[in-house]
C-alpha positions in Angstrom: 87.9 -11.6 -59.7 88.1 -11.6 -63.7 85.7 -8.7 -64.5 84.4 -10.6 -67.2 82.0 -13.0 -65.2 79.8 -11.8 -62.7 77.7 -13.4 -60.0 76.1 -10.9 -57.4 72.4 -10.7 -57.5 70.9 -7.6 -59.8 69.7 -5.8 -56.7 71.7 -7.3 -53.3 73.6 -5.0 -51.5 77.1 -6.6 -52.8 80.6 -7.0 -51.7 84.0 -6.9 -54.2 86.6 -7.7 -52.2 90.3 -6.0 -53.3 93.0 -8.3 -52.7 96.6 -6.7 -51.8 99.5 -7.9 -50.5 99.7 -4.8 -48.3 96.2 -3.5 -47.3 93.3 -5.2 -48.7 89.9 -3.7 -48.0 86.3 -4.0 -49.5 83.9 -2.5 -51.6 80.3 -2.5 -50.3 77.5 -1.8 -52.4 74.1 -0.6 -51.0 71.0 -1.0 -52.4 69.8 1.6 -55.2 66.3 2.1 -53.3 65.3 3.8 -50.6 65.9 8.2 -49.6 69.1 9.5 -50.3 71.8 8.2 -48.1 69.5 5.2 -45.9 72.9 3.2 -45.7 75.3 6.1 -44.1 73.7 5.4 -40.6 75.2 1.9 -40.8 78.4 3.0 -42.1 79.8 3.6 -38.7 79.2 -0.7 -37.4 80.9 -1.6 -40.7 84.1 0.6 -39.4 83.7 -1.2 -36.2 83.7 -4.4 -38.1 86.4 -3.4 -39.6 89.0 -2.8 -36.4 87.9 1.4 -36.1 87.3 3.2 -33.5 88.2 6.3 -31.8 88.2 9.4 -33.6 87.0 10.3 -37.0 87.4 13.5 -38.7 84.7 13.4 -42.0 85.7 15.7 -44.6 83.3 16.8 -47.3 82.2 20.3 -49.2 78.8 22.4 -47.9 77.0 21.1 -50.9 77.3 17.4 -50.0 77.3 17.7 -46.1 73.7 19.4 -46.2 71.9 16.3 -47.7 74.1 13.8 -46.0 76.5 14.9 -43.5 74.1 14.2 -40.6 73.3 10.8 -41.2 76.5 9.9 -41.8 77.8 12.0 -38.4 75.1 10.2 -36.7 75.9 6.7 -38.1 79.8 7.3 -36.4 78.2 8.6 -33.5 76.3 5.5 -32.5 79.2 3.0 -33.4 80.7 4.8 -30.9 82.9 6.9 -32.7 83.8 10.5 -31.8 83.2 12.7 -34.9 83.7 15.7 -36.2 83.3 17.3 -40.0 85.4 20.0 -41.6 84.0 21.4 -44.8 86.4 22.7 -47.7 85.5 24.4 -50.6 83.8 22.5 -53.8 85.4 22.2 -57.4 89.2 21.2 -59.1 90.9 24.5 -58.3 91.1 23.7 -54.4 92.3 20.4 -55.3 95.9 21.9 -54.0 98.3 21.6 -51.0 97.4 24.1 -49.4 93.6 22.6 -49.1 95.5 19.1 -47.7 97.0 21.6 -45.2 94.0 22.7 -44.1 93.1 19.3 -43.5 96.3 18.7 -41.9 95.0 21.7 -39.3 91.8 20.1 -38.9 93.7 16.5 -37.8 95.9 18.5 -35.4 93.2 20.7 -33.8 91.1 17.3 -33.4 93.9 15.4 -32.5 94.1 12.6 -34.9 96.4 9.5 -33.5 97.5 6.5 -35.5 94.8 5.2 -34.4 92.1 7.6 -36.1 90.5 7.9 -39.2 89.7 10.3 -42.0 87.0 9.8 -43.5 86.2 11.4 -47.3 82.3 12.3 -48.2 82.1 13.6 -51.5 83.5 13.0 -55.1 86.5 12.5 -56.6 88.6 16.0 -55.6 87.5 15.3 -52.2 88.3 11.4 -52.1 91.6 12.3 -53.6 92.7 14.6 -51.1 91.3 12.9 -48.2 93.5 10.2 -49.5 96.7 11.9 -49.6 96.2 13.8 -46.3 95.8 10.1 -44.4 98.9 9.0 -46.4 100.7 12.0 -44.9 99.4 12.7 -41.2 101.2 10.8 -39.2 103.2 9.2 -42.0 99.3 6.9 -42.6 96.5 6.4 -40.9 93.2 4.5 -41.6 90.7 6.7 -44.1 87.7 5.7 -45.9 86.1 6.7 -49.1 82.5 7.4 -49.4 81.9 8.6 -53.0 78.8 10.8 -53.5 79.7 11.1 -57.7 79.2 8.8 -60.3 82.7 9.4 -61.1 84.1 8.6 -57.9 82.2 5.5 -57.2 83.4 4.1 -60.9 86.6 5.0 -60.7 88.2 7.7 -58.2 87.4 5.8 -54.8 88.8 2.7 -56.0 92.6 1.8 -56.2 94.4 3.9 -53.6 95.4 6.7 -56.3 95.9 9.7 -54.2 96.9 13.3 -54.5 96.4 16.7 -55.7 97.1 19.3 -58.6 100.5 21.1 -59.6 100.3 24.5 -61.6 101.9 22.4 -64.1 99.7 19.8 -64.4 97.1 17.1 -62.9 97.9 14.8 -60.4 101.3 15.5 -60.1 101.6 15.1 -56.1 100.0 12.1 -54.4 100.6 8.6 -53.1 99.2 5.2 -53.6 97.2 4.7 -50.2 94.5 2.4 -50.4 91.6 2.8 -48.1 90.0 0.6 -45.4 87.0 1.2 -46.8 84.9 2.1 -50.0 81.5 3.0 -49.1 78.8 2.9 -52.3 75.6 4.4 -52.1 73.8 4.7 -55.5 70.7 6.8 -53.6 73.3 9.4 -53.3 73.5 10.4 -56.7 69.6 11.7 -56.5 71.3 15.0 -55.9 73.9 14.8 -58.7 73.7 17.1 -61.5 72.8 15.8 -64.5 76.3 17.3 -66.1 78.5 15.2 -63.8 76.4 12.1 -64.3 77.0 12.5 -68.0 80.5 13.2 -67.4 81.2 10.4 -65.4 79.2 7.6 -68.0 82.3 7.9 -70.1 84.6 6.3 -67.7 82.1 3.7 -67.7 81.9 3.5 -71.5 86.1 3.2 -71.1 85.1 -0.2 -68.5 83.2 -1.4 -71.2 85.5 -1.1 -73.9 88.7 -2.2 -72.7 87.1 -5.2 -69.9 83.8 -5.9 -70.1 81.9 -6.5 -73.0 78.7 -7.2 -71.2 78.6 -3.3 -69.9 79.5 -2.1 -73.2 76.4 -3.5 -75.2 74.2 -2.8 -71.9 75.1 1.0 -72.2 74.1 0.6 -76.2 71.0 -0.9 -75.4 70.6 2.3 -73.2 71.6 5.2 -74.9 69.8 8.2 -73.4 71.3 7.4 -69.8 71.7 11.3 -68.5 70.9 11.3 -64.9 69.8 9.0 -62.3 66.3 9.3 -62.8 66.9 7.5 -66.1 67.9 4.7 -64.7 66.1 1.6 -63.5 67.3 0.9 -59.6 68.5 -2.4 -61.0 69.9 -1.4 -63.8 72.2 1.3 -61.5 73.2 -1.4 -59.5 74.6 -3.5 -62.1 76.6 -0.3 -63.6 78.2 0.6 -60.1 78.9 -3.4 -59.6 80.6 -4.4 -62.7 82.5 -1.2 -62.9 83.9 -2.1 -59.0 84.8 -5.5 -60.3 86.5 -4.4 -63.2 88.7 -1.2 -61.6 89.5 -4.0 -58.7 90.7 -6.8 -60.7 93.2 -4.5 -62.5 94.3 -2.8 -59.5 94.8 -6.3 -57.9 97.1 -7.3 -60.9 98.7 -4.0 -60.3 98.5 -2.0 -57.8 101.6 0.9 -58.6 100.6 1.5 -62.3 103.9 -0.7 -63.4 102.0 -1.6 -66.8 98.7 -3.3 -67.1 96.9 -0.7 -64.7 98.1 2.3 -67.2 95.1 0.8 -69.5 93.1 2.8 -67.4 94.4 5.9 -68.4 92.6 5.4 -71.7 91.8 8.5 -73.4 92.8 10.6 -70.2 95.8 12.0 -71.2 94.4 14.2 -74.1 91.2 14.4 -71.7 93.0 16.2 -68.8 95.3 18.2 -71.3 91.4 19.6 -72.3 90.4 20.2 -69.0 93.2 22.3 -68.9 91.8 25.0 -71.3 88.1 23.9 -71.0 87.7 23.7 -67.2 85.3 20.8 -67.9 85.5 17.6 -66.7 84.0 16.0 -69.5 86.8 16.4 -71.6 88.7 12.4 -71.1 85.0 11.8 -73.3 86.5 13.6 -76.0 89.7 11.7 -75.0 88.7 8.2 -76.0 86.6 9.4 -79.1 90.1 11.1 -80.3 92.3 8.1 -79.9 90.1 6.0 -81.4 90.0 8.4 -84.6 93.6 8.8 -84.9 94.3 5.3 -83.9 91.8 3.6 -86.4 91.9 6.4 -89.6 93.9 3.9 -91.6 93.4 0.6 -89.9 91.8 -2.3 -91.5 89.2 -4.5 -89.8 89.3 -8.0 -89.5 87.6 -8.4 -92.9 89.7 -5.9 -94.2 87.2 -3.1 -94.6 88.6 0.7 -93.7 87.4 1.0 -89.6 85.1 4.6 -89.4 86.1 6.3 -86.5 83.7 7.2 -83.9 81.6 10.6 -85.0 81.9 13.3 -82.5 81.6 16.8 -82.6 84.0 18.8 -80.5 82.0 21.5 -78.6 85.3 23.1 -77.6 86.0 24.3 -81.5 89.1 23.6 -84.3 91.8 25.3 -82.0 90.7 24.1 -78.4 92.7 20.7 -78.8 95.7 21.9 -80.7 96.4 24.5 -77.9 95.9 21.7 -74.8 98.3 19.3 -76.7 101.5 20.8 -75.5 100.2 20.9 -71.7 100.1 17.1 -70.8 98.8 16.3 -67.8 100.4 12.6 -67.1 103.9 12.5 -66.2 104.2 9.5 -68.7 102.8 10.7 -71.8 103.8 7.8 -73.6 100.5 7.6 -76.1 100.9 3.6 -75.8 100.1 3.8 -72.5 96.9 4.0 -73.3 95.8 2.8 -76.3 92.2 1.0 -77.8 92.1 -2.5 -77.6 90.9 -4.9 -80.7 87.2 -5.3 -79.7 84.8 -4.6 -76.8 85.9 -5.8 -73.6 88.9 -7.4 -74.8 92.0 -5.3 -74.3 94.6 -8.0 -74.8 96.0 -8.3 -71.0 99.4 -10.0 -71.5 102.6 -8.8 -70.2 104.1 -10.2 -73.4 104.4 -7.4 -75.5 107.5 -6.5 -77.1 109.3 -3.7 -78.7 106.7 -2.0 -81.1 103.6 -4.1 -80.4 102.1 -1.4 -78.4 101.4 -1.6 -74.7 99.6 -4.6 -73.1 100.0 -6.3 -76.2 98.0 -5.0 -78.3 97.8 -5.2 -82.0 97.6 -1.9 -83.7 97.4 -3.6 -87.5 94.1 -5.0 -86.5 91.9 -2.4 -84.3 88.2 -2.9 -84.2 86.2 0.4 -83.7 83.2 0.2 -81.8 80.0 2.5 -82.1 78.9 3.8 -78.9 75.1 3.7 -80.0 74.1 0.8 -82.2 72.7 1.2 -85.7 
């Protein structure tokens, strides 16, 4: 699916389906109203549906189980499904092997087969580790992804990008293993901070910038989004849909990260390297503002005017990002990888590009700069 049309209904529980040649899966959307969590006590049928059965270990962290690890125990329970749930600690500095080894001693002490499944409640960290443990155990099995962030259900859940930390940097051990599986739920961000749902819009704003131009002028029409009581039920619906249909059509044009899917990496690199000293994770924000202020400082527009780059002040101070840039956090740092396309929505998507013309095929002489907020 290009993620420039769309054609689900504002408010139908949807499904975007991810294509592979090896492991295709689906994306179901739930309905925005209702308490938090209604749809978890289907979620074990849909497994069913889907070929599981058996065992299923649920990991999540105590903050997340108590609002929805009973429903969703209860929904595996009556598919038939023998379940148990093994808590881990909450936050990025347990994203580490030795929490997928705990994990590991969970699937043993269940016994986990083949034939069993792992399934991940709770954000990004979580989803991420979940992910690499089912990669491992067993050399694979089956694991689903049921994101309980705004982050995750945007981004992390989707595409089969799996792993954990290194004291050296971010992401630095992991697997591409794509789930059986990802389980959307917009009533479970009722619970969510409103810090990580701010957080987590700029990976949206990134969707709307370098895909689809449609989300990018819905979030200007919208500018004091902050938390999910700000949002319209509908209006949540459409964000979580077209962001699904835009990480799945890249990942279905490529699924290892060879070229084209390294566009969504914009602004992360300087991002994570600021997470580093910040131990934020709002920092791939400041990311995107900071490319597009060194990339457009002396670019023309299309009518030849100077482009302004985006106004942002850093909350982190002068020194914060001069003492992150040594500590990159991608093992390609390769600032092309990632750079601003022309215009809203537009990133120029052909594998065309040569020697110099910047990656994806983009056209640094002539970068458009666009204001998050309208004027």
């Amino acid at each position: 699916m290009d993620p420039i049309s769309s054609t689900a209904a504002p408010m139908d529980p949807c499904l975007i389906p991810v294509k592979l040649p090896h492991g295709s899966y689906d994306i179901l959307i739930q309905s925005p109203e209702g308490s938090g969590g209604h749809s978890l006590i289907q979620l074990g049928s849909q497994l069913q549906a889907r070929g599981l059965s058996g065992k299923a270990l649920v990991v999540s962290h105590p903050g997340i189980a108590k609002h929805f690890g009973e429903k969703l125990m209860q929904g595996l329970q009556q598919a038939g499904f023998a379940a148990r749930l093994f808590l881990l600690p909450a936050g990025e500095r347990y994203k580490t092997l030795r929490s997928v080894a705990k994990i590991y001693d969970a699937a043993l002490s269940f016994g986990l087969e083949r034939s069993s499944t792992l399934v991940a409640l709770g954000g990004g960290v979580i989803g991420d580790m979940v992910g690499f443990a089912a990669a491992t155990w067993l050399r694979g099995i089956p694991f689903v992804q049921v994101p309980t962030s705004l982050l995750a259900m945007v981004d992390a859940a989707i595409g089969g990008k799996t792993g954990v930390n290194h004291p050296g940097g971010k992401n630095l051990i992991g697997a591409f293993y794509q789930p059986r599986l990802v389980w959307i739920d917009p009533t479970l961000l009722q619970t969510l901070p409103r810090r990580e749902f701010t957080s987590a819009l700029a990976e949206v704003i990134k969707y709307g910038v370098i895909q689809a131009a449609d989300l990018f002028e819905f979030l200007q029409d919208r500018p004091r989004l902050r938390r999910y009581a700000d949002f319209a039920p509908a209006d949540l619906h459409y964000l979580l849909r077209r962001c699904a249909e835009c990480k799945a059509w890249v990942v279905q044009q490529d699924e290892r990260e060879g070229g084209l899917r390294a566009i969504l990496n914009y602004g992360h690199t300087l991002g994570h390297a600021l997470e580093t000293v910040s131990c934020r994770g709002d920092r791939p924000s400041l990311g995107l503002v900071e490319w597009h202020r060194s990339r457009t400082a002396a670019a023309p527009d299309r009518e030849g005017r100077a482009a302004q780059p985006l106004a942002c002040r850093d909350p982190l101070g002068g020194g914060a990002a001069g003492a992150a840039g040594g500590q990159k956090s991608q093992a390609r740092a390769d600032p092309l990888r990632s750079a601003p396309p022309h215009r809203p929505g537009r990133a120029d998507r052909s594998s065309r590009a040569g020697r110099g013309a910047g990656c994806f095929g983009l056209d640094y002489s002539n970068l458009w700069n666009p204001r998050i907020r309208k004027t």
